[in-house]
C-alpha positions in Angstrom: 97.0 125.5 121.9 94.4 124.7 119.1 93.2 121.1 119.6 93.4 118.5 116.8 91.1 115.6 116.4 90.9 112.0 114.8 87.9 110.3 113.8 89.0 106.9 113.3 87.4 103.9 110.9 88.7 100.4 111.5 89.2 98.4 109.1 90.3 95.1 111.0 91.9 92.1 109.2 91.0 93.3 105.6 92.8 92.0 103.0 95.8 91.1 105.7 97.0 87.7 105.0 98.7 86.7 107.7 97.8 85.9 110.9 100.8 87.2 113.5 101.3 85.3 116.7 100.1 88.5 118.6 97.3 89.8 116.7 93.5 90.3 116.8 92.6 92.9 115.3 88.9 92.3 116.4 90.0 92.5 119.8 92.2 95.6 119.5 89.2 97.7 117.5 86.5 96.7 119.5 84.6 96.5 116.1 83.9 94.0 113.0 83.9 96.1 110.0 83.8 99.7 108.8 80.3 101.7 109.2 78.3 100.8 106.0 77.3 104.0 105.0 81.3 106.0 105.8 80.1 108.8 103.9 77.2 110.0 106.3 79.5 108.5 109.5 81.9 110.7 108.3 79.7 113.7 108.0 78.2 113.8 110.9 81.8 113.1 112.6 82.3 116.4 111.2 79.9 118.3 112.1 80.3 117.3 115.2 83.3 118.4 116.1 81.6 121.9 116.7 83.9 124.3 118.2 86.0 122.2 120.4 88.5 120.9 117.6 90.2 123.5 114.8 91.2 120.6 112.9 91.4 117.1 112.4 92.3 113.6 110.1 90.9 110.7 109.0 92.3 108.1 110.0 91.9 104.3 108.8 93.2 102.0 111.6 93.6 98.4 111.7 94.4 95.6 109.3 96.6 96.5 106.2 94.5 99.1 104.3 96.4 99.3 101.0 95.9 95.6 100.8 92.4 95.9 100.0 90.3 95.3 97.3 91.2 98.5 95.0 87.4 99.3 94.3 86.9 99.4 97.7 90.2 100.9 98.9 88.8 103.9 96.4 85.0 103.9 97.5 86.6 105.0 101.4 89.5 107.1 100.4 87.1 108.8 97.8 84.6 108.9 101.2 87.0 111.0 103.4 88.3 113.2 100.2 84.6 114.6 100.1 84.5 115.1 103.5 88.0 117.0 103.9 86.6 119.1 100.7 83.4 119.7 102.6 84.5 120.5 105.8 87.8 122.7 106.2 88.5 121.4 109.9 89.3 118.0 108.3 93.2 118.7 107.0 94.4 114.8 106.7 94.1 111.5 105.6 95.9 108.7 107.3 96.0 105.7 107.2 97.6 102.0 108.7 99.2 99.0 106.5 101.9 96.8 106.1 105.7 97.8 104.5 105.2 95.3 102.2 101.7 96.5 100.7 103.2 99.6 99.2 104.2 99.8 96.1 104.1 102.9 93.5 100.2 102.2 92.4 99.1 102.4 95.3 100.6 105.6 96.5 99.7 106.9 93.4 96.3 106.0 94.5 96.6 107.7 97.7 97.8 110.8 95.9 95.1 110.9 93.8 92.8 111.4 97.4 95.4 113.5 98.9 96.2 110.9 101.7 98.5 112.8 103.7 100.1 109.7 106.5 101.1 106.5 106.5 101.9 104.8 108.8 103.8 101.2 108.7 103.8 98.5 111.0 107.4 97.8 111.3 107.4 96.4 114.1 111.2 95.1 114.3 113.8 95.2 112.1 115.4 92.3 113.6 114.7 88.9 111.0 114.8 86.8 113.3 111.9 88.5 115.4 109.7 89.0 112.0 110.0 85.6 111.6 109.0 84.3 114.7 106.5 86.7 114.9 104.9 85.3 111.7 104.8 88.9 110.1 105.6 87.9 106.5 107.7 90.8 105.5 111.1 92.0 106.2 113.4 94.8 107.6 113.9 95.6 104.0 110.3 95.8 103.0 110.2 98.5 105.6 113.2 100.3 104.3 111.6 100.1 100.9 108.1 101.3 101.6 109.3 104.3 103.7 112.0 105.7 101.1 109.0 105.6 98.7 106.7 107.1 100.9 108.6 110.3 101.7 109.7 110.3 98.0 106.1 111.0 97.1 105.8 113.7 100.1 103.3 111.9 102.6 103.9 112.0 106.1 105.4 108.8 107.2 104.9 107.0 110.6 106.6 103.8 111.7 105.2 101.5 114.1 107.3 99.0 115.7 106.8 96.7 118.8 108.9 95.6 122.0 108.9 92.2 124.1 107.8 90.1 120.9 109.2 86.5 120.2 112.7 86.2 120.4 113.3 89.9 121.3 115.6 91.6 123.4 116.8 94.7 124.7 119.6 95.0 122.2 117.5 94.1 119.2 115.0 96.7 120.4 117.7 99.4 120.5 119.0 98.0 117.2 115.2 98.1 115.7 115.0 101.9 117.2 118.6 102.7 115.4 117.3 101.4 111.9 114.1 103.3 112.5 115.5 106.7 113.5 117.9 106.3 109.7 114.8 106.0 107.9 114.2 109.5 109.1 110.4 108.9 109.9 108.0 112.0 110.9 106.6 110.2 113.8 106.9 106.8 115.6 104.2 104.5 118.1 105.9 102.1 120.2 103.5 99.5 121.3 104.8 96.8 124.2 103.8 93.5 123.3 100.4 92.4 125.1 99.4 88.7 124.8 95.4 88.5 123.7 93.0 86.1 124.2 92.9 83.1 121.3 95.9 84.0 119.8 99.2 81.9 119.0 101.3 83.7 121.5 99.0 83.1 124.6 99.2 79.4 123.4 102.7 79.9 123.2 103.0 81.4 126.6 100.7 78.6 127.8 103.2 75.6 126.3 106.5 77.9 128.5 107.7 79.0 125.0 106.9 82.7 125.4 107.6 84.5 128.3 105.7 88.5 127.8 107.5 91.6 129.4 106.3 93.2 132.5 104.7 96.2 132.7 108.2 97.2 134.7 110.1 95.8 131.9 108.6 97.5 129.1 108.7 100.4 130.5 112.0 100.7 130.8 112.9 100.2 127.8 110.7 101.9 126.0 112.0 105.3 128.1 115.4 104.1 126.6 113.6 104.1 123.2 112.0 107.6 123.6 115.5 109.1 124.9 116.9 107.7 121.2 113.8 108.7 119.0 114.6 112.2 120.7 117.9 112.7 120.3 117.6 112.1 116.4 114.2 114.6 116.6 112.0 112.1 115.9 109.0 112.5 117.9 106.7 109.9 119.8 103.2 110.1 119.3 102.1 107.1 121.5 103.8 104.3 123.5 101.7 101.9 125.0 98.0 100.6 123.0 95.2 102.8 124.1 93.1 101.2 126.9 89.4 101.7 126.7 88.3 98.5 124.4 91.1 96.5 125.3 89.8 96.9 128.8 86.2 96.8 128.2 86.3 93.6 125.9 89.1 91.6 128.9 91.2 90.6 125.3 94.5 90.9 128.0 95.7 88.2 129.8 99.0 89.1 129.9 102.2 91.4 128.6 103.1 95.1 129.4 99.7 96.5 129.1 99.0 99.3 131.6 96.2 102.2 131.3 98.9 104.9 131.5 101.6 103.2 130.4 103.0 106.2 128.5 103.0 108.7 131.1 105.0 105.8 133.5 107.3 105.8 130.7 107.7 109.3 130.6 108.0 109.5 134.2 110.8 106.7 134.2 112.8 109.1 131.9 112.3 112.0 134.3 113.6 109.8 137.5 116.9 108.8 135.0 117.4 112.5 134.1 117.1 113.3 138.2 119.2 110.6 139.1 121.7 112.1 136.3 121.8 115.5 138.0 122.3 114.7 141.4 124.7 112.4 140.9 126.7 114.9 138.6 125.9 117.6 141.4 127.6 115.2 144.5 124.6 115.2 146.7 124.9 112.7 149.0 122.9 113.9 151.8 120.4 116.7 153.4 117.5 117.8 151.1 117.3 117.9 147.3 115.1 120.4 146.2 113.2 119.5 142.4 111.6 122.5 140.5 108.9 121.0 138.2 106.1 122.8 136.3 102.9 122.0 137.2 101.9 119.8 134.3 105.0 117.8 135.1 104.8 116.9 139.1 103.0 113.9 139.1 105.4 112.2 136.2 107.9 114.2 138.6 106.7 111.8 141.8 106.6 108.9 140.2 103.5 106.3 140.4 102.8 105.9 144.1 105.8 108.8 145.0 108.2 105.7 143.3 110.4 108.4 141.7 111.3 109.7 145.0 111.1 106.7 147.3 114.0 105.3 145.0 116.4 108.4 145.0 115.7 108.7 148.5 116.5 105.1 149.1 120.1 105.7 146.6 121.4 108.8 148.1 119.8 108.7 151.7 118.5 112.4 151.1 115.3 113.9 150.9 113.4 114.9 148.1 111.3 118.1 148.1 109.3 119.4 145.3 108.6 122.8 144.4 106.1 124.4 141.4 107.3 126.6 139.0 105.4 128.9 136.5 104.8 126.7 133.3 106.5 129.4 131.3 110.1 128.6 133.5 112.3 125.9 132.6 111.5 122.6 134.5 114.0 119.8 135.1 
């Protein structure tokens, strides 16, 4: 499999003016502004790349991007144009902002630099949770933003969050329903964390907040990957990556675990195993699980938990075997 790279700029808190109970953007980029010179950090990002990538995007993460300044919002897009047209191995540009910060100039401003994703921090599309999460838009600006963004033929990705202020697991579900109609390329699924110096750890602090577990998240979020699937929308991330989050201690609480996606994916596995021998009528002697190589430690479980627990339910034993990872796994 040819491998695909992204060379990411944050851009945190530009031109976003609102300040949402679970955000720090500082925190979640480990950085304070774009490089000054993008061009030549953009240059050499593609030079290096060598022969270890055959292709790669752009990608402006962080804040709300089509929200800034329009000079500016040129000067980078026009940036990463000149690199794509210099360097073939660079086939996208993507980018991160709000729902409600699109509007027909600016995509045909990205057009005009061939961005090729967006991607839109939903985050619900319960009211109720936008509100109290202080995002300042609506389910409907989201609904509005993406029909215009695949009217215009750019990739669309759609962002949305679980475990935030007055959420549940029904409103999740009903956010991931809404989400998968909007017939989105893609979709990230981030479990709430609660950061350092922001509203929601003072919430939590003052007994009004209470964040999801790592357990709790987790399973929902397999719940939410099960749906995105079954309407062939795929996931590209669940859970926030780790390594500045973890270097800078911005945590102190919430569903934030360093592979949080492969526990999720793992949870699913154990459902779909649980599934089978149930529907098979085991309820004793030795199970036997065929799994490709690739997929035996998600197979196990964290700490064999996968196996200890349908051991525990069916008082049987559970015995892995490898298969080829051309064969059909479970």
């Amino acid at each position: 499999m040819e491998k695909h790279a992204t060379v990411p700029v944050f851009v945190p808190h530009y031109a976003c003016p609102h300040g949402c109970v679970f955000c720090d953007q500082q925190k979640i980029s480990g950085v304070q502004r774009p490089p000054d010179d993008l061009e030549e950090f953009l240059f050499s990002a593609a030079e290096g790349l060598g022969d270890r990538f055959a292709s790669a995007d752009i990608a402006f993460f962080g804040g709300s991007f089509t929200g800034i300044d329009e000079p500016l919002m040129r000067h980078y897009l026009a940036a990463a144009a000149k690199t794509r047209k210099k360097y073939p191995k660079i086939t996208g540009i993507r980018l991160s902002t709000r729902p409600d910060f699109i509007s027909e100039h600016i995509l045909d401003v990205l057009c005009e630099y061939g961005v090729t994703t967006v991607e839109l921090g939903a985050q619900s599309m319960d009211g109720e949770v936008l509100r109290l999460s202080e995002r300042g838009h609506t389910a409907k600006d989201t609904e509005i933003a993406a029909k215009m963004i695949k009217a215009r033929g750019i990739s669309l990705v759609l962002q949305t969050m679980t475990g935030l202020p007055g959420d549940s697991r029904e409103k999740d579900l009903f956010t991931a329903q809404k989400i998968a109609e909007l017939s989105p390329d893609a979709v990230r699924i981030y479990p709430c964390v609660v950061l350092k110096g922001t509203k929601l750890e003072k919430a939590m602090k003052e007994g009004a907040y209470a964040p999801q577990s790592v357990e709790e998240a987790v399973e929902i979020c397999a719940e939410l990957m099960d749906l995105y699937e079954k309407n062939g929308i795929k996931v590209i991330r669940a859970g926030l990556h780790s390594s500045d989050l973890a270097k800078n201690g911005g945590v102190v609480a919430g569903a934030f675990h360093p592979a949080f996606g492969e526990r999720c994916q793992s949870e699913r596995i154990y459902r779909r195993l649980r599934e089978k021998i149930i529907k098979n009528g085991v309820c004793s002697g030795v199970f036997c699980i065929a799994a490709k190589e690739s997929d035996v430690s998600k197979t196990v479980g964290q700490k064999r938990r996968n196996v200890l627990r349908l051991e525990k339910e069916f008082d049987i034993i559970i015995k892995i075997t490898y298969i080829k990872e051309s064969e059909k796994s479970i």
